[in-house]
C-alpha angles and dihedrals in degrees: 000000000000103000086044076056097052098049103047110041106035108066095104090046094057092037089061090041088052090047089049110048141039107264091181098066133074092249088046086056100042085048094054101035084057096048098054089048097051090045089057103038093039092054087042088065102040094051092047091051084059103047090043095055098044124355099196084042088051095047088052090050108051091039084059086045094052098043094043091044089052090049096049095043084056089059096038084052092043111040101016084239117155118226093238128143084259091066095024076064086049099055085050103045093044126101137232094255099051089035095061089044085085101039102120142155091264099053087054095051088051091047089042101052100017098043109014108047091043088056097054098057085045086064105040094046123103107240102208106227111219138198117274085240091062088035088054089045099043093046087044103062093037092060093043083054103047090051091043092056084040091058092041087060090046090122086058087053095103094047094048088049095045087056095027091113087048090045097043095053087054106049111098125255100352089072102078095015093068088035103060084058101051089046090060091038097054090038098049087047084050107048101032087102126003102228104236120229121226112255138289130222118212101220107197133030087223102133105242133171136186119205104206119198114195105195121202118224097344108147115191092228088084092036101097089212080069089057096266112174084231119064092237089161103049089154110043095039079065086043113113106218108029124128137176146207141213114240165183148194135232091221138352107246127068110247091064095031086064097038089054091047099054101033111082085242138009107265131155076228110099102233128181103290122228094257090042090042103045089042098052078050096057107269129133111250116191114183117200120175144170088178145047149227098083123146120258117295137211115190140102104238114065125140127180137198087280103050098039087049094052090058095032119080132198134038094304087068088075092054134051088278092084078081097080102047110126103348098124080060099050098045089053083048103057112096090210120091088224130067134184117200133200132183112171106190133202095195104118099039112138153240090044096043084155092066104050096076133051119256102264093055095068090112094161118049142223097044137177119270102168132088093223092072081196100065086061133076118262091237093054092042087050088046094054094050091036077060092054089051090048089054105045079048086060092046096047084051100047091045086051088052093055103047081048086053096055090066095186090065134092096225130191122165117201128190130196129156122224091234151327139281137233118206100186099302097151080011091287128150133211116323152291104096120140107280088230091066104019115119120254085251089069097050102030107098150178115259104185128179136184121182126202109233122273082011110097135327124218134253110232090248116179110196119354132165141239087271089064075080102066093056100031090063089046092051097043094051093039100246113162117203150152097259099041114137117209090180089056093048114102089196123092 
């Protein structure tokens, strides 16, 4: 089972060895020999400590490996992701929607020959049950061996340790397997007690409102304001009054992306959020998503995809512009001079980017219209994101023409996106890849900023990050407070 194991599900393991080291030389091929060795004698023992302490537990066991590893090395073939605790995070935290968006042919085939007919003979197969004598001695020398081959690569330590996130998302079926633990173990340490923040004073009684888009997977490279070769923001290039940033994220996936938007610094500590914080102070926080993976939140007004659809009609409903349904209204209709905003999108969301717009918004032809990016062009992948972009330019316009529209405000409208997105540069897909190896095309995101007249004017800041949004809210609605950072606030 081992070897099975071995020669199914490590292709891309051994790709990325081979890529990294010097084959060709007597260390390359001391690195790779061992590691094969250890892959298939590690996964030998572990697999005989299951079967001997339980057969039926052991069976069970190895039939779940084999379908789950089938099912991860679809996705690391397929969308060059690596099985971390980042993405591990990712898979949990997903929905159904945005999980089936990936179901294909392809994915069934790997399950089917890769997971399923393993299995089978995993099932069907006698496990010879052995004395505990021949277990202990068994155990024994494989252990002595493992850390014998371990010490005798002692000089590769260093490069082992300096790809060991890369290596260890890709070791089946330890990568999700380890994962998955430290995910719940560093959750449950997270979330075990929201750290309060001190109080905060309102200052004026001047009726103000932000309007905060968080995007999901716009990277400025395809924003024209950002010097993009396509006009992908016809509208808010013509737009007084808009400014952008340059910018970057603390991760590249979304529960972390948000987290990091809406805490006063990037911290692995889980703070009062901004929604949580400026509702327990008296504003008025309204939620709005078509998305998830947001931090807990405790406010009254939340209102997902569901509940904004049942009160929404026409063909918008179905797209992120169910959002704006009847916000102009709800913001007249809040009895507090301060008011909070948040739109958390889904538009750029990958790997059906056609799918996240409505018809008359494909600008840019021919586009994708496949799961398995790689199977597409790289000019129809690039026009069915470019369409996402269009339209996210349409929705930022239209939520600038209503808060010009409710004269007595104070209006600002800011929009970040929780991370970047790769379409097939190094032959990546999509997100989710360490930050300390991603690709700029993963991090680097769009900052955008529109001001109602006579309201605020903007610093010249150069490069800024998702935190600037924390302060920049408390300053724009006047907020004073302990952990207010002049030098994170993009207004003058």
């Amino acid at each position: 089972m081992s070897l099975l194991n071995f020669l199914f599900f490590h292709l891309p393991f051994y790709a990325f060895v081979f890529k990294n080291v010097d084959y060709k030389s007597l260390n390359g091929i001391i690195i790779i020999t061992s590691l094969i060795i250890l892959m298939l004698v590690a996964n030998a023992f572990a697999f005989y400590l299951f079967l001997f302490m339980s057969r039926f537990v052991g069976k069970f066991l190895l039939v779940l490996f084999f379908i789950l590893n089938a099912t991860a090395v679809y996705f690391i073939n397929t969308y060059n992701v690596i099985i971390d605790e980042s993405m591990v995070g990712n898979v949990l935290n997903t929905n159904y929607q945005e999980a089936s968006s990936f179901f294909s042919l392809k994915l069934i085939l790997y399950v089917i020959l890769l997971g399923v007919i393993p299995a089978i003979y995993i099932i069907k197969v006698k496990i010879i049950k052995e004395t505990l004598k021949r277990f202990l001695i068994t155990f024994s020398l494989a252990l002595l061996f493992m850390l014998t081959l371990v010490f005798a690569n002692a000089s590769n330590w260093l490069w082992i340790d300096n790809h060991s996130k890369v290596l260890g998302g890709l070791a089946m079926p330890w990568s999700y397997t380890v994962n998955i633990c430290l995910f719940y173990v560093h959750k449950h340490q997270k979330n075990a007690k929201e750290i309060l923040l001190p109080n905060a004073t309102i200052k004026d009684n001047k009726k103000s409102v932000v309007v905060l888009v968080i995007g999901e997977s716009a990277r400025s490279e395809n924003f024209s304001l950002y010097g993009y070769n396509k006009n992908t923001n016809p509208l808010l290039s013509k737009t007084p009054g808009v400014y952008h940033f340059n910018a970057t994220s603390c991760a590249t996936y979304t529960t972390a992306g948000v987290k990091c938007i809406l805490e006063p610094t990037n911290s692995s500590k889980l703070y009062e959020i901004l929604p949580n914080y400026l509702y327990r102070n008296n504003v008025d926080v309204i939620w709005r998503t078509t998305n998830w993976g947001q931090p807990p939140l405790h406010i009254k007004n939340f209102q997902d995809k569901d509940s904004l659809k049942a009160n929404c009609k026409g063909e918008d409903c179905d797209y992120d512009e169910v959002l704006l349904d009847g916000l102009k209204e709800q913001i007249l209709a809040s009895t507090k001079n301060k008011i909070l905003i948040v739109l958390h999108t889904s538009t750029s969301h990958g790997p059906t980017y056609n799918k996240k717009y409505p018809p008359q918004f494909e600008t840019f032809k021919p586009v994708c219209n496949s799961v398995e990016l790689g199977k597409c062009s790289h000019e129809a992948l690039i026009n069915a994101y470019d369409n996402t972009i269009v339209y996210t330019d349409y929705i930022l316009s239209k939520i600038i023409d209503d808060l010009k529209q409710l004269k007595e405000y104070n209006s600002a409208m800011i929009f970040v996106s929780d991370h970047g997105e790769s379409l097939g540069e190094k032959n990546l897909y999509m997100h989710g890849l360490p930050l300390s190896i991603a690709p700029k095309e993963q991090y680097d995101i769009p900052f955008i900023v529109w001001v109602s007249d006579g309201s605020k004017q903007l610093k010249p800041e150069k490069t800024i990050s998702q935190n600037y949004v924390f302060h920049s809210v408390l300053n724009f609605l006047n907020i004073q407070s302990p952990v207010y950072n002049e030098n994170m606030n993009i207004f003058k």
